[in-house]
C-alpha positions as CSV (number, residue, x, y, z in Angstrom):
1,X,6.1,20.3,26.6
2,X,3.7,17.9,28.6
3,X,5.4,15.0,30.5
4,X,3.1,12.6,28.8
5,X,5.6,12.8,25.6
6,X,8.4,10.0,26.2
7,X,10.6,10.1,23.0
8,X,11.8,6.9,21.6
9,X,9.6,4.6,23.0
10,X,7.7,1.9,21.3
11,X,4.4,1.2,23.0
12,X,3.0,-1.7,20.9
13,X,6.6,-3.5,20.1
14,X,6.4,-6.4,17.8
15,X,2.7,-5.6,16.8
16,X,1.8,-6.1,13.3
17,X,-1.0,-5.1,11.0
18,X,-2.1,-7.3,7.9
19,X,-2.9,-5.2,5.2
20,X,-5.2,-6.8,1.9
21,X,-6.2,-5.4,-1.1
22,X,-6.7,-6.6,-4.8
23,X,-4.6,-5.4,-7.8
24,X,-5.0,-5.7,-11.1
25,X,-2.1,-7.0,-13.7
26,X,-2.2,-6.4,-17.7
27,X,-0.7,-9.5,-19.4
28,X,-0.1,-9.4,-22.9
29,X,0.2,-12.7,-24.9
30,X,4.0,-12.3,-25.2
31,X,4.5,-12.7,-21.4
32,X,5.2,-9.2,-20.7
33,X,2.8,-7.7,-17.7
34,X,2.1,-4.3,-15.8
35,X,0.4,-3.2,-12.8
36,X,-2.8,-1.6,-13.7
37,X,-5.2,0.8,-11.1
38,X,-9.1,0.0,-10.7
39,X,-9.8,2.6,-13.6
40,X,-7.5,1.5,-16.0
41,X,-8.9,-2.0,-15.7
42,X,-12.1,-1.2,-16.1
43,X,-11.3,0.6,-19.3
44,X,-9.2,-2.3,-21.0
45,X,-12.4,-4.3,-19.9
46,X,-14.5,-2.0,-21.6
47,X,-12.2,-2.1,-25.1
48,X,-12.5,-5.8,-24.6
49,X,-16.0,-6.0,-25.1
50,X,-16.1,-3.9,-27.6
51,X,-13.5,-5.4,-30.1
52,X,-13.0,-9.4,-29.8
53,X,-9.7,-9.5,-31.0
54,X,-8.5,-7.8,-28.3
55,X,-8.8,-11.1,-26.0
56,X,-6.1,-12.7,-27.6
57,X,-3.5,-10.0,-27.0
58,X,-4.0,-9.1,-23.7
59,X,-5.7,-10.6,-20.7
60,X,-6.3,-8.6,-17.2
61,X,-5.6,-10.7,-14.1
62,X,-6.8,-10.0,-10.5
63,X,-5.1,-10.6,-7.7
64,X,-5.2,-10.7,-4.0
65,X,-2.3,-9.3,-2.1
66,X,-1.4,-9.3,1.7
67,X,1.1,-7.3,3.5
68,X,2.1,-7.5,6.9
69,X,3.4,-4.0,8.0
70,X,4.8,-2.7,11.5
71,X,2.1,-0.8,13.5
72,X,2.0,3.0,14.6
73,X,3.9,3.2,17.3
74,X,1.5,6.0,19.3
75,X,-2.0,4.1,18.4
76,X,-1.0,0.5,17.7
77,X,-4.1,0.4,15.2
78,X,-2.8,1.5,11.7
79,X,0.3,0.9,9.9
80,X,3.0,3.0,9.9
81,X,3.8,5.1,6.8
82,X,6.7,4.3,3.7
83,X,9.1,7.4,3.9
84,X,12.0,7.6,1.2
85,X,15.4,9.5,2.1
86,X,18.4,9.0,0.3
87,X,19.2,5.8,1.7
88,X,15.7,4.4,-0.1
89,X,12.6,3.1,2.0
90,X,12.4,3.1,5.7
91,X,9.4,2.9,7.5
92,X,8.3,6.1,9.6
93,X,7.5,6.4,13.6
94,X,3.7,7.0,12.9
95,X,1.2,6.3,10.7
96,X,0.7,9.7,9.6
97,X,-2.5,10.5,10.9
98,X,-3.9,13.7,12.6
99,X,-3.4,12.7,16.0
100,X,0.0,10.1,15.6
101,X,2.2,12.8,13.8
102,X,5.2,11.6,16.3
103,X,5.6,12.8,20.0
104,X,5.7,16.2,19.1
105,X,3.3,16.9,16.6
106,X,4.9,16.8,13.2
C-alpha cells in the first residue's frame, strides 16, 4: 500500500456542495399530489392537450429544489453519495466516482 493513503482523514472538513435541480409534482384537484420524473410530465402534458377536461382534475407543478450536501472527502468537488444500511440513510466517504472509491479503492 502507498503511504500517500491516510485512512480516516477528512481533507476538505466542513465543505459543502449545493446541489439544484427542478422536479415536477402531479396535483389533483382533491389536494392529493405525487412526485412525477421529466417523462411522466411531459406525457400528462401531452393528455392535457389533447382532452380539456383533464385541466380541471389535475394540474402539474414545477419546482426548484436545492440541497446542500457534505463534499467528497478525497476530491472536495462532488457530493458524497446516499448509502442505506439497516440503520437507514447515512452518507458515504466518497462520492462514488472512478477515482474517489475511498482510500483503498472500493
Amino acid at each position: 500500500m502507498s503511504s500517500f493513503y491516510v485512512t480516516g482523514v477528512n481533507w476538505f472538513p466542513e465543505k459543502y456542495v449545493e446541489v439544484a435541480g427542478f422536479e415536477y409534482v402531479l396535483k389533483w384537484s382533491d389536494g392529493g399530489e405525487r412526485g412525477l420524473s421529466r417523462k411522466e410530465a411531459a406525457r400528462y402534458f401531452r393528455m392535457a392537450r389533447e382532452i380539456s377536461g383533464y385541466t380541471d382534475v389535475f394540474s402539474i407543478e414545477r419546482r426548484w429544489v436545492s440541497e446542500v450536501l457534505p463534499v467528497c472527502t478525497w476530491c472536495g468537488s462532488r457530493p458524497q453519495v446516499l448509502d442505506w444500511d439497516i440503520d437507514g440513510p447515512y452518507y458515504s466517504s466518497s462520492c462514488d466516482s472512478d477515482q474517489c472509491r475511498g482510500a483503498y479503492g472500493v
